[in-house]
C-alpha positions in Angstrom: -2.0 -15.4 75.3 -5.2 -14.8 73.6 -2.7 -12.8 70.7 -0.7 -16.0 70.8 -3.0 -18.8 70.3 -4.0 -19.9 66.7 -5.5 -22.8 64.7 -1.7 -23.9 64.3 -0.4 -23.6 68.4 1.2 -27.1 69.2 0.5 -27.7 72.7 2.6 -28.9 75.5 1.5 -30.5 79.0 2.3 -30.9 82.6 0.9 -34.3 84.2 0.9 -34.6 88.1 -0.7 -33.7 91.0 -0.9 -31.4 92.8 -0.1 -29.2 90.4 -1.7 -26.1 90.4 1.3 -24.3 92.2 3.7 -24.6 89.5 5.6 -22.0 88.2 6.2 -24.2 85.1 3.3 -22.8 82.6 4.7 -19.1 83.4 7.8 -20.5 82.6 7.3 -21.3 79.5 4.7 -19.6 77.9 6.8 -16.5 78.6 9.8 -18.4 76.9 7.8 -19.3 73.6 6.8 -15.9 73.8 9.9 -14.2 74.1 11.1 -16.4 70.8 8.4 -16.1 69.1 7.3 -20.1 69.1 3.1 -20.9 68.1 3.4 -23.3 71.6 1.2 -23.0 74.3 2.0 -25.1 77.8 -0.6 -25.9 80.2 -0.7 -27.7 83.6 -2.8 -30.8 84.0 -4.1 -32.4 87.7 -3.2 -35.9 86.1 -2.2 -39.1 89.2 -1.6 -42.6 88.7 -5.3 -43.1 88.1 -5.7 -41.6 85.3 -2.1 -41.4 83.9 -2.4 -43.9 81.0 -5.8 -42.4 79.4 -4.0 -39.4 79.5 -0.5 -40.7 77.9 -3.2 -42.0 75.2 -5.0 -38.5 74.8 -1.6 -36.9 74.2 -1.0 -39.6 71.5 -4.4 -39.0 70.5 -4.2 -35.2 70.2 -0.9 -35.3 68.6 0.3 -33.3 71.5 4.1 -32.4 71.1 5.0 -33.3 74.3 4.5 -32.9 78.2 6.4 -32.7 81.5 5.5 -35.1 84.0 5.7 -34.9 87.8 4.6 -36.6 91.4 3.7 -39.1 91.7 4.0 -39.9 87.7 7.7 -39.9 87.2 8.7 -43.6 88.0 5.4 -44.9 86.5 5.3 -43.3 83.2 7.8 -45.4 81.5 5.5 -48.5 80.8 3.1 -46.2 78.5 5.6 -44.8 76.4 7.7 -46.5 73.1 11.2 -45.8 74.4 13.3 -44.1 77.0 16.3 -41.9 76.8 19.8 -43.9 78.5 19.2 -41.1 81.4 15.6 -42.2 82.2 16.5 -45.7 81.7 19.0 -45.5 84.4 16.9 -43.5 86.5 13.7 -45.3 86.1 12.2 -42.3 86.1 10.8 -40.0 83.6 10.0 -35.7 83.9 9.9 -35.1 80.2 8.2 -36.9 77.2 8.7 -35.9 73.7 6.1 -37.0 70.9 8.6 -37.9 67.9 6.0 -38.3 65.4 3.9 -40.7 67.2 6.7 -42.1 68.8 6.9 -41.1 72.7 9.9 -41.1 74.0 10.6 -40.7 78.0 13.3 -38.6 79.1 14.6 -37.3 82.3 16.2 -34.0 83.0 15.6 -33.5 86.7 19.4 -34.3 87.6 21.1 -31.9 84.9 18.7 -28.9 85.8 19.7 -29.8 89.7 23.5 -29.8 88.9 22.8 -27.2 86.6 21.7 -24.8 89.2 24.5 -25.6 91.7 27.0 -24.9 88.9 25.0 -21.5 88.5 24.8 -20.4 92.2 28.4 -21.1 92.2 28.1 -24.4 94.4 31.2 -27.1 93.5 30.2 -30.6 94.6 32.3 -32.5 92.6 34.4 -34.7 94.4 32.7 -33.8 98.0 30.2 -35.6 99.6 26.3 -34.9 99.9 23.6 -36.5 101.8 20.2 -36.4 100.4 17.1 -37.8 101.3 14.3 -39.1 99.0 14.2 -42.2 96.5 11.3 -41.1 94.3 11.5 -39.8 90.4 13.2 -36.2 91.2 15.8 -37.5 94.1 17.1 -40.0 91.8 17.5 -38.2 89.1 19.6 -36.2 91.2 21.4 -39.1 92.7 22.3 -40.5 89.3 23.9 -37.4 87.9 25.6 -36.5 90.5 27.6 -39.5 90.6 28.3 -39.5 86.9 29.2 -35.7 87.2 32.1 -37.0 89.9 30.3 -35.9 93.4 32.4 -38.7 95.2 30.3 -39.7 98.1 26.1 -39.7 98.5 24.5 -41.2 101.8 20.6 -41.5 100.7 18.0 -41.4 102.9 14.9 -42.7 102.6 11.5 -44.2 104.8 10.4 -48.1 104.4 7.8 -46.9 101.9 7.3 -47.9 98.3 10.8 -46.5 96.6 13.1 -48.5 99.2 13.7 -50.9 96.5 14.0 -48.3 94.1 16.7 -46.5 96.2 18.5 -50.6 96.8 18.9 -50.0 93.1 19.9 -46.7 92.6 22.9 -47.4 95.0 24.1 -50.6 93.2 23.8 -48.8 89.9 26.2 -45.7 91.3 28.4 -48.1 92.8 28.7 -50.5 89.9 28.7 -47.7 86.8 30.5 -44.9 88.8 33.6 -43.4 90.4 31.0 -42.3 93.5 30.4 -44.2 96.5 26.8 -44.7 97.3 25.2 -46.0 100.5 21.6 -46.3 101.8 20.3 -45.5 105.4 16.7 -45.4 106.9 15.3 -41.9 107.1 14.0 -42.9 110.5 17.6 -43.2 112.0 17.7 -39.4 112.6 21.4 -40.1 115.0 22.5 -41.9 111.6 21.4 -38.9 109.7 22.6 -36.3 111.0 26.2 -37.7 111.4 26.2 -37.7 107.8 25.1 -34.4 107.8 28.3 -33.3 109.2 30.6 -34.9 107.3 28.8 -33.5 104.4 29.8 -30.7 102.1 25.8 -30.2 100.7 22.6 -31.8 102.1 19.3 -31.8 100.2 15.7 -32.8 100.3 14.8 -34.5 97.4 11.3 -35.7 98.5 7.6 -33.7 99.0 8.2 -32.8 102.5 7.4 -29.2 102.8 5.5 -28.5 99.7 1.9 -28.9 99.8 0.2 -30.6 101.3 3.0 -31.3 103.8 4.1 -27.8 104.0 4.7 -27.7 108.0 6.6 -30.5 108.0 10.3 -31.4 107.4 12.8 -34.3 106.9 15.2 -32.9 109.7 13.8 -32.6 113.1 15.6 -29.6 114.4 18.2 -27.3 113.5 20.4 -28.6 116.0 21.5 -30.8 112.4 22.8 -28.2 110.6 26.0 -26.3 110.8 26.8 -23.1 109.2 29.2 -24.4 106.5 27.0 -27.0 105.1 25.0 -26.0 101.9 21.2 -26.7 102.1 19.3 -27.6 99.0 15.2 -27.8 99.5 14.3 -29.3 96.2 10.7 -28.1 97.0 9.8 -24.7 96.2 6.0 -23.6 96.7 6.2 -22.2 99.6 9.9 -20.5 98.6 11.0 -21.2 102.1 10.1 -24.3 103.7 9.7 -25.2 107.4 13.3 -27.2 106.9 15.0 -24.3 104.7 13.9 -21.7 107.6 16.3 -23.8 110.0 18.6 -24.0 107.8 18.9 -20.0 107.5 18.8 -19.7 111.2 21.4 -22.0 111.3 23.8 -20.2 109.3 23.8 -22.1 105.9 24.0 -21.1 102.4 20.4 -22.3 101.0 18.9 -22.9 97.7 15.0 -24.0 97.3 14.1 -25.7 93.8 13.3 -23.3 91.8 16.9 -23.0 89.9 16.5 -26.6 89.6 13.2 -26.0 88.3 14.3 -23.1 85.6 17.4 -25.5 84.3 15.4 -28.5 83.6 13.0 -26.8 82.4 15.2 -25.7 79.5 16.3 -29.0 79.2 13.1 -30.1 78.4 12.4 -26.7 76.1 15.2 -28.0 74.0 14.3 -31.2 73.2 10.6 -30.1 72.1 12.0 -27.0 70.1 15.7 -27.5 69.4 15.9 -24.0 70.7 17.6 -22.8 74.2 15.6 -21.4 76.7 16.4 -17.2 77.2 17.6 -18.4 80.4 18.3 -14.8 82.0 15.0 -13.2 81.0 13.3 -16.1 82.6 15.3 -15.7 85.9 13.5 -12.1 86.3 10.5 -13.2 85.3 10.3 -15.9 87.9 12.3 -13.8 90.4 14.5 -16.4 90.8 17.6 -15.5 93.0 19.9 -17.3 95.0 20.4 -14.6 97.8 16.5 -14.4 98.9 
């Protein structure tokens, strides 16, 4: 890095928090590397607090862009000067590009996430999946799996703040999709897992299991899962959470986010450098495999 850096490195950010588990500076450092780019990423312990001074700062510093994670995503949108149709939809935004002084919000969470199935040779489209979570990521996900032609999502979410979010995300998917979209309350776990087993793929779309909430889980037991259903843990620090382990011992094909993680990424390394990300040299970098 020290080789790397220059009067003329452009830097890129990561806003959230937590944040210093990420495997997202690694990620692509090694990718502007690898091509030869004068960009430098870093990760930044940024939270709703202190998110618009430093939405101004990356103004400010003519930064070229950043990536922007919990609890940010679905709050970002009111500092920046426009937002991509995606994020619009979504309400959420995980990647902002500075377009000479112009920020624009974008969200590539859900095309990473279908991404990633597509690449661990998962076919959702025109199954059903049940997924818990309403926030920035889980919606992304929602969103473009509906317009990608998965044909039924039951959601599943707590009474907390992003109820009303998810009230919307399902008119939206029913209104502006082919999919069928209906919302349950996470706390109904006899409601849960009955769509659980009419499901082709269930995932966890919200923090539970990552730090700080690492021995907990959204499913109770693994009395929910059944050996044919696909398990997606969207978190991925630890790489097997408390919820993935039952899944195993269950018998189900897992995934944690980390593919998810890789394919946004490079969805977001496109738009600030109009090049494509060395995808396979950055799945041995990060050790990312699907059979772990």
């Amino acid at each position: 890095m020290a080789e790397r850096i220059t009067g003329h490195t452009e830097l890129i950010g990561l806003m959230a928090y937590p944040i210093r588990h990420s495997s997202s500076p690694a990620m692509h450092n090694e990718a502007f590397a690898t091509l030869g780019l004068d960009y430098a990423y870093l990760a930044f312990e940024v939270d709703n607090s202190t998110l618009e001074d430093a939405i101004k700062g990356l103004r400010a510093l003519k930064m070229v862009g950043s990536n922007v994670s919990m609890p940010n995503k679905t709050v970002v949108g009111q500092y920046l000067d426009e937002l991509s149709p995606a994020a619009e939809m979504c309400g959420a935004v995980n990647t902002i590009v500075n377009d000479n002084g112009k920020l624009i919000g974008h969200i590539t969470d859900g095309i990473g996430f279908m991404q990633a199935l597509r690449d661990n040779d998962i076919d959702v489209i025109g199954k059903k999946m049940t997924i818990c979570g309403a926030g920035g990521a889980a919606t992304a996900i929602e969103i473009q799996a509906a317009l990608d032609g998965v044909k039924e999502i039951s959601i599943f979410n707590i009474h907390d703040k992003f109820w009303d979010n998810a009230v919307e995300t399902v008119k939206k998917i029913n209104e502006k999709t082919e999919c069928k979209a209906t919302l349950y309350d996470l706390d109904d776990k006899e409601k849960l897992k009955e769509e659980m087993d009419s499901s082709y793929l269930f995932v966890n779309g919200t923090g539970v299991g990552m730090k700080p909430l690492e021995d907990l889980s959204v499913v109770p037991d693994k009395s929910f899962f059944r050996p044919e259903l696909i398990v997606v843990d969207v978190p991925y620090s630890p790489l097997e959470t408390k919820m993935r382990k039952m899944a195993k011992e269950a018998g189900c094909k897992t995934m944690n986010g980390l593919g998810m993680m890789l394919f946004q990424g490079a969805a977001a390394f496109k738009l600030w450098t109009g090049k494509e990300m060395p995808i396979d040299h950055m799945k041995e970098v990060l050790n990312i495999r699907y059979d772990d």
